[in-house]
N, C-alpha and C positions, 0 to 999 in steps of 0.2 A: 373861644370862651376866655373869660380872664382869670385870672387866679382863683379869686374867690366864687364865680360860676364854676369852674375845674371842682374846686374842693368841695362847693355843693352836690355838685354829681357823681362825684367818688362817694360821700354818705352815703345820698340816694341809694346808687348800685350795691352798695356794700348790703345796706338793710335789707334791698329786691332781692338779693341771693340769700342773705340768710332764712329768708321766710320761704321763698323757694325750696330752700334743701329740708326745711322742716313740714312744708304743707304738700310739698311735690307737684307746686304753681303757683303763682303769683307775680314771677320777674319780673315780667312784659307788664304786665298791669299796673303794678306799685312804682316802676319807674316811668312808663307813661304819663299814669295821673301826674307825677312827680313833675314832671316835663311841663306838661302841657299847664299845672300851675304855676309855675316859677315862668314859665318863657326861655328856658335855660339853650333851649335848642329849636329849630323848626322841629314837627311833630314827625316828617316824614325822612328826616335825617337821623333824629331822634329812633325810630322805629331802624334803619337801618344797623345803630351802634345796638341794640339790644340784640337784634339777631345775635351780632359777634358774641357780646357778653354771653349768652342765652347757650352760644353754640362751647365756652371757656364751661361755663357751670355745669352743660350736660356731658362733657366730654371729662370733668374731673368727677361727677359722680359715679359715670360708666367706667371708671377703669378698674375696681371688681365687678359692680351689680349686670355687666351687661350678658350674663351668663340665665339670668332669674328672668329675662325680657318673655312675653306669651307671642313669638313670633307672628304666627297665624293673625293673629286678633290685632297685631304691628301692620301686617303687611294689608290688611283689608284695611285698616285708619288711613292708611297713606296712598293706598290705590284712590281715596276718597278725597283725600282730601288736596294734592300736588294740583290736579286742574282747577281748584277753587282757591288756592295760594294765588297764583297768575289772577284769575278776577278780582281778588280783593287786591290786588296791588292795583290792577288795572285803576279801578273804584278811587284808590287814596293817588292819583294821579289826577285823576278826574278833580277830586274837590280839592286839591293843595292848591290849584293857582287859583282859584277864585271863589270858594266856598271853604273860608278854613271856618267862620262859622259854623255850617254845618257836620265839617268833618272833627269839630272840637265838641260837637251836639253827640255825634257820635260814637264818640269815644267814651265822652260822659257815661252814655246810655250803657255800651256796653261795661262799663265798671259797676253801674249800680245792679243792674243785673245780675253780676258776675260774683258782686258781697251778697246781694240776695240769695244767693245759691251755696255762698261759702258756710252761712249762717244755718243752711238746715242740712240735716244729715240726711244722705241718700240711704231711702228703703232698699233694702238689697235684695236682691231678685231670686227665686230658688233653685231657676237654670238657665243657663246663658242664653243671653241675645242674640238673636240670627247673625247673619251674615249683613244683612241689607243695612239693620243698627249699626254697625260699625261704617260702613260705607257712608250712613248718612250723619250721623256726627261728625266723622273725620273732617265730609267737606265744608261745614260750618264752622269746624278749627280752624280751616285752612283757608278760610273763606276772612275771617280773622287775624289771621296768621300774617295776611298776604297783605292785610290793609296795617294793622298796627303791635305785628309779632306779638300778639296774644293769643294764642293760638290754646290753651289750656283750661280754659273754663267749662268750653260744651263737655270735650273728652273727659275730664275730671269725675262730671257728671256721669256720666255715662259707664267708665272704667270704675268706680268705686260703688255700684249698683252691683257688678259681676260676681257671680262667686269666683274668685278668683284668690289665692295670696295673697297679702298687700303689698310685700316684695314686686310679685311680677307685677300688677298694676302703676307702684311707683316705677321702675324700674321702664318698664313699654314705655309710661306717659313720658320720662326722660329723654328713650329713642326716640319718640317721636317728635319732641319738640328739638331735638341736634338736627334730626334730615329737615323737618323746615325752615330750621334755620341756616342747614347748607343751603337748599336750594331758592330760600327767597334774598340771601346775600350776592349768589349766582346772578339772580334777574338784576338786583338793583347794579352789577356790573355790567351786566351783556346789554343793560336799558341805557347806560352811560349815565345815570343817576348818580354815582357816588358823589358822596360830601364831601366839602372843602378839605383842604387841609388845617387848617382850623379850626372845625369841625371833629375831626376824625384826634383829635387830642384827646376826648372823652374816651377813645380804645385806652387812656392811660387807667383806665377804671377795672381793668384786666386783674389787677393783683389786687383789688379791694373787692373785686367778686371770687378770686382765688382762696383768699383770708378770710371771706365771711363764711364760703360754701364750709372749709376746714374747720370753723370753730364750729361753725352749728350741728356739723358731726361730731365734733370733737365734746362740746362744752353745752348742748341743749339746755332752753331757759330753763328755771326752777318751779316749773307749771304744768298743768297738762295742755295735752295736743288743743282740747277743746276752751282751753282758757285761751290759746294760741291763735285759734280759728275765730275765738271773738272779738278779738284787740286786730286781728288783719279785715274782719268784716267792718269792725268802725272805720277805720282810714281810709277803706276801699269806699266805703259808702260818701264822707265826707268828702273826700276829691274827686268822685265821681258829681255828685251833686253841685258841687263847686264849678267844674267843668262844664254842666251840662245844664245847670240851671240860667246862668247869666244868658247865654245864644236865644234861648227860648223867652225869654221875656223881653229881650231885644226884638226877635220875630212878633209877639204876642203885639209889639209896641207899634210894630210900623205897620198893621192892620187895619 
């Protein structure tokens, strides 16, 4: 990247973590879209630098909260969802050399979706969801997770229905996006995928996702959560669109 692409992607990152530490998801998503509108990076090298980021912001949020985690309800997310990480990597191998098209249709799709869901508030349930609902969330996280480290949308959904804390709910959804983000940083090494070294300058984005997770603990906007959720459901929505609309009226075109 060049200077100026570098110092785009340090904002980027900076703003992804701050909405991260205050929504408890969005990283993956807001620097995606980011990405995939600017061209600042391929999509799937891109995806590999937020694992890292992803894995810097949940490991500095967990250095008190990891005590508040609802393990049980951890460890069935991720019994669910580690074989569906491997297929969705699989999947974004598949269409990176010859359908970025559709893997950029993709991505679109899953953002607007994803503000569509940020925008309405989960009815909340009067007793907890079996065992099989975790299982079968987890692996559509992870099924996500594994294609473009967004892995936080479906679970969101899902963990914020629970009667649960909201502690433990933030706090799990954190654990879980660190271990997919070990383990699908693990694959893109053991697959010999990593990015260039010129590429891999974007990890300098490490201390602008440090500094933003710190102030948005530290210094939360002047708003509420729900004025928060609506200003991240607009941009989610516009760059998703953005992304998602152009592929499709290209496809519509050569029909």
């Amino acid at each position: 990247m060049s200077l100026m692409e570098l110092i785009g992607f340090l904002v980027l990152t900076g703003i992804a973590a701050y909405v991260q530490t205050l929504t408890g998801f969005a990283f993956g998503l807001v620097t995606m879209g980011g990405v995939g509108l600017t061209g600042l990076l391929p999509l799937p090298h891109a995806a590999m630098i937020v694992s890292v980021l992803t894995l810097v912001n949940a490991s500095q949020m967990l250095l008190k909260g990891w005590r508040d985690v609802a393990w049980r309800e951890f460890g069935l997310v991720m019994f669910g969802s580690i074989p569906m990480l491997f297929v969705g990597y699989w999947l974004l191998g598949c269409l990176a050399g010859s359908r970025t098209d559709l893997l950029q249709m993709v991505l679109g799709f899953i953002i607007v979706v994803s503000s569509l869901q940020l925008a309405r508030k989960p009815e909340p349930l009067s007793t907890q969801s079996g065992y099989g609902s975790f299982l079968f969330f987890g692996g559509i996280a992870g099924m996500m997770g594994g294609m473009f480290s967004t892995a936080g949308p479906p679970l969101v959904y899902h963990f914020y229905r629970q009667p649960l804390p909201l502690v433990k709910v933030r706090e799990t959804l954190v654990t879980v996006f660190a271990l997919n983000a070990v383990f699908r940083i693990s694959l893109v090494i053991l697959s010999g995928d990593s990015p260039s070294a010129s590429t891999l300058t974007g990890l300098l984005a490490v201390p602008a996702v440090i500094a933003a997770t710190y102030i948005a603990r530290r210094c939360p906007p002047p708003f509420s959560p729900v004025r928060m959720r609506r200003i991240v459901f607009v941009l989610l929505l516009l760059s998703g669109l953005s992304l998602g609309v152009p592929p499709i009226l290209h496809l519509l075109k050569d029909i």
